[in-house]
TIBA-196782 format. One record per atom (N, C-alpha, C): atom name; x, y, z; residue in one letter. Coordinates in Angstrom, 1 decimal, decimal comma. Atoms other than C-alpha are relative to their C-alpha. Example, Ala and Ser with C-alpha at 12.3 -4.5 7.8 and 13.67 -1.06 7.14 Angstrom:
BEGIN
N/0,9/-1,2/0,0/A .
CA/12,3/-4,5/7,8/A .
C/0,9/1,2/0,0/A .
N/-0,9/-1,1/0,0/S .
CA/13,7/-1,1/7,1/S .
C/-0,8/1,1/0,8/S .
% end
This chain:
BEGIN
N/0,2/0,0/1,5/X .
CA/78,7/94,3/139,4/X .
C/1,2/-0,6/-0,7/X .
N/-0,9/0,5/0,8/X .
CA/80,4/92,4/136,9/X .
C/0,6/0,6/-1,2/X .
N/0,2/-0,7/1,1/X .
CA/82,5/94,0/134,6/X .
C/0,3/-0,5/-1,6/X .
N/0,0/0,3/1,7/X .
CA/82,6/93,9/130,9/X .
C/1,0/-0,9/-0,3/X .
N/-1,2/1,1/0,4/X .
CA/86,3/92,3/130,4/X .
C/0,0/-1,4/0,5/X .
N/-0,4/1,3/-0,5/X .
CA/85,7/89,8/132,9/X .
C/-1,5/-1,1/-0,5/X .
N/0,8/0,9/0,8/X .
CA/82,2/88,7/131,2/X .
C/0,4/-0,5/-1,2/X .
N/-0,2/0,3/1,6/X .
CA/83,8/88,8/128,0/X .
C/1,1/-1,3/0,5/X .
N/-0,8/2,0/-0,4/X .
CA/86,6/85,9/129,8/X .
C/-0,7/-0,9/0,2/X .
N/1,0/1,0/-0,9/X .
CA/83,9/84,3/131,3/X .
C/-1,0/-0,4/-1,2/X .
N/0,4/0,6/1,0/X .
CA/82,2/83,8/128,1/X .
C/1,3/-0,4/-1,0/X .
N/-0,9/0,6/0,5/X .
CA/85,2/82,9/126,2/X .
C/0,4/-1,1/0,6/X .
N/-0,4/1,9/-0,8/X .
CA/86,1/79,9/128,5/X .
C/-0,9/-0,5/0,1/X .
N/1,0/1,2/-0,3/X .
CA/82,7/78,7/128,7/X .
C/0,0/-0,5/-1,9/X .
N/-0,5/0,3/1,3/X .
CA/83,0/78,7/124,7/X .
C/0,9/-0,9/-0,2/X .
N/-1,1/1,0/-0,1/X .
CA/86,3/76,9/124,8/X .
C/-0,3/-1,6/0,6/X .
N/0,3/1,5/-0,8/X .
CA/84,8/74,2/127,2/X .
C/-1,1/0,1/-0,7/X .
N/1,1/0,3/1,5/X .
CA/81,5/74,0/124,7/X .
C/0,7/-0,4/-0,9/X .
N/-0,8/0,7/1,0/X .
CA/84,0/73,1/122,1/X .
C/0,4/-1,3/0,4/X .
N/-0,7/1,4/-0,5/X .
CA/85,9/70,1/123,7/X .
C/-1,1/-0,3/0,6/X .
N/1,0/0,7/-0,2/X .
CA/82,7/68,8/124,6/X .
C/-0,9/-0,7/-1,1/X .
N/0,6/0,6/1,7/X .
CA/81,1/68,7/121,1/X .
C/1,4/-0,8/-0,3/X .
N/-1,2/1,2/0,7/X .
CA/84,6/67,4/120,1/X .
C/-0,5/-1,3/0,7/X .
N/0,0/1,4/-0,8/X .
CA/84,4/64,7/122,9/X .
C/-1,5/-0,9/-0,5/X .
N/1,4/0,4/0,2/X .
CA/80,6/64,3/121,8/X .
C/0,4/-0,6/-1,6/X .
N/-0,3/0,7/2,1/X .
CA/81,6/63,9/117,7/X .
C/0,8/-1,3/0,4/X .
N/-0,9/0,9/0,4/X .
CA/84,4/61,6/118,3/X .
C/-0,9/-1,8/0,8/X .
N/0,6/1,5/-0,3/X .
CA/82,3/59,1/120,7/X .
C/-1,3/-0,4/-0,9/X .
N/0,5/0,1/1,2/X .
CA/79,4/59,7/118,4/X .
C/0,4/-1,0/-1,5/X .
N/-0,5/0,6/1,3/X .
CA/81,5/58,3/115,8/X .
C/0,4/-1,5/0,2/X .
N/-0,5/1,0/-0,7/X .
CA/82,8/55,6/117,9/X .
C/-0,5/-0,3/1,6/X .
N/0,5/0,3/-1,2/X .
CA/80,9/54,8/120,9/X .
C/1,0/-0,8/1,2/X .
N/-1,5/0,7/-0,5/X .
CA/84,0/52,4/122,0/X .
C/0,8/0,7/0,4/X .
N/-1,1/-0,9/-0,5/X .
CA/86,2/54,9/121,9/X .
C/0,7/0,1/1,5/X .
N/-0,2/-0,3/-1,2/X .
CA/88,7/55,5/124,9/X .
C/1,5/0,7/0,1/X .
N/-1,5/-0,6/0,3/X .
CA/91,6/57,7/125,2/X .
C/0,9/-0,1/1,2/X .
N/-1,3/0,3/-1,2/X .
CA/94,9/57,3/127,1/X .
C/0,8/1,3/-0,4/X .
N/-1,1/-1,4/0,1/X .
CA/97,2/60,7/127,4/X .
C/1,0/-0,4/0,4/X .
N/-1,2/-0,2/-0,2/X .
CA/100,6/60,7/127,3/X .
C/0,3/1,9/0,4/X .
N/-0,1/-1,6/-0,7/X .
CA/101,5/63,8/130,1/X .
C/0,9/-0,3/1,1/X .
N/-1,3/-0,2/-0,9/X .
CA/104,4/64,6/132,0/X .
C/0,6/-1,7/0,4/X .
N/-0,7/1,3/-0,1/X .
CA/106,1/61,3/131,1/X .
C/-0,4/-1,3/0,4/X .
N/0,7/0,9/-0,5/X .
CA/103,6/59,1/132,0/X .
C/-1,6/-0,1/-1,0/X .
N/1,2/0,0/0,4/X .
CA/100,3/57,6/130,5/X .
C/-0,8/0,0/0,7/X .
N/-0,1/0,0/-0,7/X .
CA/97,5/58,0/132,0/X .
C/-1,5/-0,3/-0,7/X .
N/-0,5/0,8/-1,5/X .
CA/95,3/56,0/132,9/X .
C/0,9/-1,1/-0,6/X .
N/-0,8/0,9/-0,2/X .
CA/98,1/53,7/133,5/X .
C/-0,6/-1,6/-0,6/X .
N/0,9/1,1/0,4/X .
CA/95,7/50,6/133,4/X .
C/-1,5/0,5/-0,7/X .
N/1,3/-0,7/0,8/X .
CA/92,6/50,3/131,2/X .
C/-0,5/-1,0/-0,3/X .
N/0,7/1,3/0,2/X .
CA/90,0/47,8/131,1/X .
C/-1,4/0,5/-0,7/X .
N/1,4/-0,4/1,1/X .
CA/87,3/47,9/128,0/X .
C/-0,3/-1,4/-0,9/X .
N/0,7/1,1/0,6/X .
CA/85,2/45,5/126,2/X .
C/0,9/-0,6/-1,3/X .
N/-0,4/0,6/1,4/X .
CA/86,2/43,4/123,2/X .
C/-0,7/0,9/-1,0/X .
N/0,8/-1,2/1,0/X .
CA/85,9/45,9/120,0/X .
C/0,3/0,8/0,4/X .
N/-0,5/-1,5/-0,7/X .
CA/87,0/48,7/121,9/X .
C/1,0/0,4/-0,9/X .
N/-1,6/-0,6/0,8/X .
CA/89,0/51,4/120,0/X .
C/0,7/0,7/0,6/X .
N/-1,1/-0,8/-1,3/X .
CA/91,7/53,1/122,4/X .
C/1,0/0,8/-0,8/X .
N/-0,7/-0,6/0,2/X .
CA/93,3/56,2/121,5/X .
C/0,6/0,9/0,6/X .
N/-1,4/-0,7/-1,2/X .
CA/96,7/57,5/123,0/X .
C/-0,1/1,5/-1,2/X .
N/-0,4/-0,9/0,3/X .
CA/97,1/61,0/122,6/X .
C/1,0/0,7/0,7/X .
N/-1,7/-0,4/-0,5/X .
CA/100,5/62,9/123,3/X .
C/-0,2/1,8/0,6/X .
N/0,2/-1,3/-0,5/X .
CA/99,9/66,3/125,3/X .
C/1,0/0,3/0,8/X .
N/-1,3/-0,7/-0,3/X .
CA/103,5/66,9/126,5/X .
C/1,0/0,3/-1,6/X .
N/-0,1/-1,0/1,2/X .
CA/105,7/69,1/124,2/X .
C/1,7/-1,4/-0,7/X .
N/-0,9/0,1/0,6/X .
CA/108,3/66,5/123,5/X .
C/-0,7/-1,4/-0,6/X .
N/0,8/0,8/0,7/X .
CA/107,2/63,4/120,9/X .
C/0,2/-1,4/1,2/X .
N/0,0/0,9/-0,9/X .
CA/106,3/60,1/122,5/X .
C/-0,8/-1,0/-1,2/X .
N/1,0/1,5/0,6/X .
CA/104,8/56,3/120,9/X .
C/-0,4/-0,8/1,0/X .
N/1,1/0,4/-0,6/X .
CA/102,3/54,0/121,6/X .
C/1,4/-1,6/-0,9/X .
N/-1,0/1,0/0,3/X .
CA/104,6/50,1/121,4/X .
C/-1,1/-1,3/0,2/X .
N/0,3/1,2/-0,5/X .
CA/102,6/46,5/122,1/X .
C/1,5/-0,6/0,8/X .
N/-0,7/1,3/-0,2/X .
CA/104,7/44,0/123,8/X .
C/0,2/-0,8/-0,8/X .
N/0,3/0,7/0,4/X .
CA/103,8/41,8/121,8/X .
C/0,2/0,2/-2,0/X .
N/-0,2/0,0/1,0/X .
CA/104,4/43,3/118,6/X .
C/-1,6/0,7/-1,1/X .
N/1,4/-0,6/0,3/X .
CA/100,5/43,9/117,9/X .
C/-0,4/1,3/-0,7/X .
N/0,0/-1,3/0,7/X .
CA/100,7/47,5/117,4/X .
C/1,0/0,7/0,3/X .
N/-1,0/-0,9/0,1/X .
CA/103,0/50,4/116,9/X .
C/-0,1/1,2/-0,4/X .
N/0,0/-1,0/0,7/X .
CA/102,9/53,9/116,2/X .
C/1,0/0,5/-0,3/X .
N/-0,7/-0,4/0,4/X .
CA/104,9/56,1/114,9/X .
C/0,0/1,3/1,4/X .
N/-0,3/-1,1/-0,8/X .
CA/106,7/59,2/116,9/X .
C/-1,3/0,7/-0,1/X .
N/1,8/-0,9/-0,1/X .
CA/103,5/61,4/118,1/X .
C/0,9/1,4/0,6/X .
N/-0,5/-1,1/-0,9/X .
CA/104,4/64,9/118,7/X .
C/-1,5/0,5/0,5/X .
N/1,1/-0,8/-0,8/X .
CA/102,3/67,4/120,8/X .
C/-1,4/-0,1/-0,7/X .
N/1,6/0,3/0,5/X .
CA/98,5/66,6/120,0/X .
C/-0,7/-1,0/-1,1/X .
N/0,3/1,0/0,8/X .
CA/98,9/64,1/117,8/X .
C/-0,4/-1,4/0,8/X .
N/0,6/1,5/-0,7/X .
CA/97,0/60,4/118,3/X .
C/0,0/-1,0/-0,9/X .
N/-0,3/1,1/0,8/X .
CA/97,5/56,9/117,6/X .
C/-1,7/-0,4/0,0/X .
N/1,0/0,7/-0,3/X .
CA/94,6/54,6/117,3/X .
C/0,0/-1,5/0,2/X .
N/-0,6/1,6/0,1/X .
CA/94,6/50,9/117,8/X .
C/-1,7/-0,9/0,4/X .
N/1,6/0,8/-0,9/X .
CA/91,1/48,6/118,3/X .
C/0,4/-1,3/0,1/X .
N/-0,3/1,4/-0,6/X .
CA/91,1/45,7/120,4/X .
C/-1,1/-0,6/0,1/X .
N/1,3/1,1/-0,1/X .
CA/88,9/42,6/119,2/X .
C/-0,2/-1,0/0,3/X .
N/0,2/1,3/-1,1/X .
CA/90,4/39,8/121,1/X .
C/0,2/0,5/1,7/X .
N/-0,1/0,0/-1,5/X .
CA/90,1/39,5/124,9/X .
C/1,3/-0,4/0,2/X .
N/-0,9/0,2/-0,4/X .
CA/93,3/39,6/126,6/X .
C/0,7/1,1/0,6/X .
N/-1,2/-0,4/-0,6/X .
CA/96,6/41,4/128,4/X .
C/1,0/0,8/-0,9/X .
N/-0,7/-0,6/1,2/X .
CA/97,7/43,8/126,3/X .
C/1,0/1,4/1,1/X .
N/-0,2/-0,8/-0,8/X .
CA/100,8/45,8/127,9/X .
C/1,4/0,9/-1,2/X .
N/-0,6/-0,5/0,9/X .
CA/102,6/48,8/125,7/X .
C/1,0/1,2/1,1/X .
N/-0,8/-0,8/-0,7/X .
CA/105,3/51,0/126,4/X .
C/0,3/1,4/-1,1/X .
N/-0,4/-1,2/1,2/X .
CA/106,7/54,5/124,4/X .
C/1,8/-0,8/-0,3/X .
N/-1,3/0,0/0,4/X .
CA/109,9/53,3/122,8/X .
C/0,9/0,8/0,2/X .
N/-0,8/-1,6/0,1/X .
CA/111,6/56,9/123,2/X .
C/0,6/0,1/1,8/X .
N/-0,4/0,4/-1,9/X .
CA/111,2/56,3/127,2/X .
C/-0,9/-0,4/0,4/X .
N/-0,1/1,4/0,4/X .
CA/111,3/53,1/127,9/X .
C/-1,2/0,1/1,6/X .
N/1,0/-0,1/-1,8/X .
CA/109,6/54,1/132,1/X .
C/-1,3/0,2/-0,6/X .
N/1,2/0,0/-0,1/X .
CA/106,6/55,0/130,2/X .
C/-0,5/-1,1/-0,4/X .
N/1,2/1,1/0,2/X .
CA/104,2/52,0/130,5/X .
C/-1,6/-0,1/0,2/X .
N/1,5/-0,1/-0,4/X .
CA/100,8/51,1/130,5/X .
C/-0,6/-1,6/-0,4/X .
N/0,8/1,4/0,6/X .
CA/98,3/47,9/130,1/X .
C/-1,0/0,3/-0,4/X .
N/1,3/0,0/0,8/X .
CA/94,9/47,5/128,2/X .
C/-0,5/-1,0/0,4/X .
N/0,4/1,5/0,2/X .
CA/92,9/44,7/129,4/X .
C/-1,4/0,0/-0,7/X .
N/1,2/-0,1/0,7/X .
CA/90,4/43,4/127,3/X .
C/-1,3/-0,9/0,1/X .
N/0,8/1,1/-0,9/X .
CA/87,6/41,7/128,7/X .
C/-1,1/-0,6/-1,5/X .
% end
């Protein structure tokens, strides 16, 4: 028999994951393109990332200390991101796009854009 506290967890985490699904569901809803990159334990991830021309790519920062989204190239730039905050950036030419966080300099990543 299952008891009561542990149904009441057991429905509260399936709740919690019902949420971030409708989120995940609104936000590509909104943007079909969409594609997100996390910044987590000092690293982005994924690392590489290959998406169509038009694609909109958003870094989000889920470690507790702030982190940015850089181009090489100059292209784009955010501002310091703390914990759960996201940049956005859309890519509508094809090409080699590779960014780094300014704050620390090891985190890198590339975008290619087919």
């Amino acid at each position: 028999m299952i008891s009561y506290r542990f149904r009441l967890t057991l429905s509260a985490a399936s709740l919690a994951a019902l949420t971030c699904i409708a989120a995940w569901d609104a936000l590509a809803a909104d943007n079909p393109s969409a594609t997100i990159v996390v910044a987590k334990d000092f690293m982005f991830s994924p690392n590489t990332l290959t998406v169509p021309a038009g694609s909109t790519v958003t870094w989000t920062n889920h470690d507790e200390e702030p982190h940015t989204v850089v181009g090489d190239t100059g292209l784009f730039r955010s501002g310091a991101m703390d914990t759960d905050e996201s940049f956005s950036f859309k890519f509508d030419q094809p090409g080699t796009y590779h960014f780094i966080c300014s704050i620390h300099p090891q985190m890198v990543g590339t975008i290619v854009v087919q």
